[in-house]
C-alpha positions in Angstrom: 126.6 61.1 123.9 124.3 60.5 126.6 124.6 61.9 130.7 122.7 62.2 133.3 121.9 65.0 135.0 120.9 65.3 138.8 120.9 68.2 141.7 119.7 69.0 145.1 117.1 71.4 145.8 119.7 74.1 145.7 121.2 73.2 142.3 117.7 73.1 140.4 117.9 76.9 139.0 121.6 76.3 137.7 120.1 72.9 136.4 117.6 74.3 134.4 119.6 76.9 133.2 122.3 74.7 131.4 119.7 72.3 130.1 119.4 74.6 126.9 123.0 74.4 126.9 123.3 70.5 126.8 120.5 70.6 124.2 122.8 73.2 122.0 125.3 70.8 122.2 123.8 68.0 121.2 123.8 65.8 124.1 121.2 63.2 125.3 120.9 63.8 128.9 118.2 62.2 131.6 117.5 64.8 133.9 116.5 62.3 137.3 115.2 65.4 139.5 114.6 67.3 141.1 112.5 69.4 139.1 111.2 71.8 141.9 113.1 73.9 144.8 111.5 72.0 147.7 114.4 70.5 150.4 115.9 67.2 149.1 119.1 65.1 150.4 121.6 65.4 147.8 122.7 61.9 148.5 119.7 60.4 146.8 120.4 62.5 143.5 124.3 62.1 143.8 123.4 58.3 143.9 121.2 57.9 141.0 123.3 59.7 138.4 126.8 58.0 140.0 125.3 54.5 139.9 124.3 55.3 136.1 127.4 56.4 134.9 129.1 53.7 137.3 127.4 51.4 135.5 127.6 51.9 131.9 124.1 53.3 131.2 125.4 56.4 130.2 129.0 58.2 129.6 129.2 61.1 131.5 127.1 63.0 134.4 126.6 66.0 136.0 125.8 66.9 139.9 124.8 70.0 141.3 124.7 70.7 145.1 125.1 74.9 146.9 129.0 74.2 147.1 129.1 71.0 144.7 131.5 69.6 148.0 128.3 66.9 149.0 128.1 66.0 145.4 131.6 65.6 145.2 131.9 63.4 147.8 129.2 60.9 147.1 129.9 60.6 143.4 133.3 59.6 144.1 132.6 56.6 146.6 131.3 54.4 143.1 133.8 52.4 141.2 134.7 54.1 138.1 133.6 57.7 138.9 135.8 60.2 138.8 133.8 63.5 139.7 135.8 66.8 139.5 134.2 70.2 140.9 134.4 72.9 139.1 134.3 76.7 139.6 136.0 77.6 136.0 136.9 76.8 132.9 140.6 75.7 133.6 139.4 73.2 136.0 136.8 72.1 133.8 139.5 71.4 131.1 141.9 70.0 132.8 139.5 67.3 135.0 138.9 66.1 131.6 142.4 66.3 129.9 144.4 64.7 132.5 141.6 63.3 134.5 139.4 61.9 132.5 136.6 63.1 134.9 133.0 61.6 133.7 131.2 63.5 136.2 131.5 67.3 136.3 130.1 68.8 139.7 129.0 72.0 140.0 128.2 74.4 142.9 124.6 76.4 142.5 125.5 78.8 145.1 128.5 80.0 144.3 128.7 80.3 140.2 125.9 81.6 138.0 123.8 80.5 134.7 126.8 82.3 132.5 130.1 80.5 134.4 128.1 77.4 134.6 127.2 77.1 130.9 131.3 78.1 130.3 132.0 75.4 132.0 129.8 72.9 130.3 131.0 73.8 127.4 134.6 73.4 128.0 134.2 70.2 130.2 132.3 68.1 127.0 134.9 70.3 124.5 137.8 69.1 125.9 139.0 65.2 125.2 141.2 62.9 127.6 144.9 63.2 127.0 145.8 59.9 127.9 149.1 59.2 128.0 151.3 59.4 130.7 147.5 59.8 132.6 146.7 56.7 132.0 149.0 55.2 133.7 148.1 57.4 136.6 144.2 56.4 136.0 145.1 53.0 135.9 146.6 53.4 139.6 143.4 54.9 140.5 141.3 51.7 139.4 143.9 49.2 141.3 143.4 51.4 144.3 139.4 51.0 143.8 139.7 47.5 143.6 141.8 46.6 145.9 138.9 48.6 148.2 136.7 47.0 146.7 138.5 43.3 147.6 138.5 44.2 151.4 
């Protein structure tokens, strides 16, 4: 599996502390910044890893902002994103098990390196259900293009 992986200047020290963690794992991940703690606009990182996984290029993504709320909001204006924010484990699970979320967000400010590598793990251990949740996806995507339409 490959992701990509992008934060705000806030969300760089949680970034570089689940890298390790993606790398235990085995996933692929393209990190696109930034790589230092000088003031960025989270827009610009929320964009780049939301167009990629919007797109195709790669399956899933994660976003990292000081609440994960900015994140949150850009990643889900692209078609096809469904980015869940995530403070735990349960949450984590469920985005993906009844969600299907392909972008987990997290908030740098609030969790640490420990809860945030938790979460990793149980976000990319944890498969969609489908189901009676796809049906419910599906609504999602006739919503989105029906926006799109206008």
């Amino acid at each position: 599996m490959k992701i990509a992986i992008g934060c705000d200047h806030a969300g760089v020290e949680l970034k570089n502390g689940i890298l390790p963690v993606l790398k235990e794992l085995s996933i692929i991940y393209e990190d696109v910044g930034p790589y230092k703690e000088i003031s960025v606009d989270y827009p610009d990182f929320g964009e780049k890893v939301s167009e990629m996984v919007s797109k195709g290029e790669v399956e899933r993504g994660i976003l990292i902002c000081g609440t994960g709320i900015g994140m949150s909001i850009v990643a889900n204006k692209f078609p096809g994103v469904r980015a869940a924010l995530c403070h735990e484990e349960y949450s984590a699970e469920m985005s993906r098990l009844h969600n299907d979320a392909n972008i987990l967000v997290l908030p740098g400010r609030i969790i640490g390196k420990e809860k945030a590598a938790a979460i990793v793990k149980a976000w990319f251990s944890t498969s969609f259900e489908g189901g009676r949740h796809q049906k419910r996806l599906d609504k999602i995507r006739t919503i989105e293009e029906r926006l799109i339409c206008r």
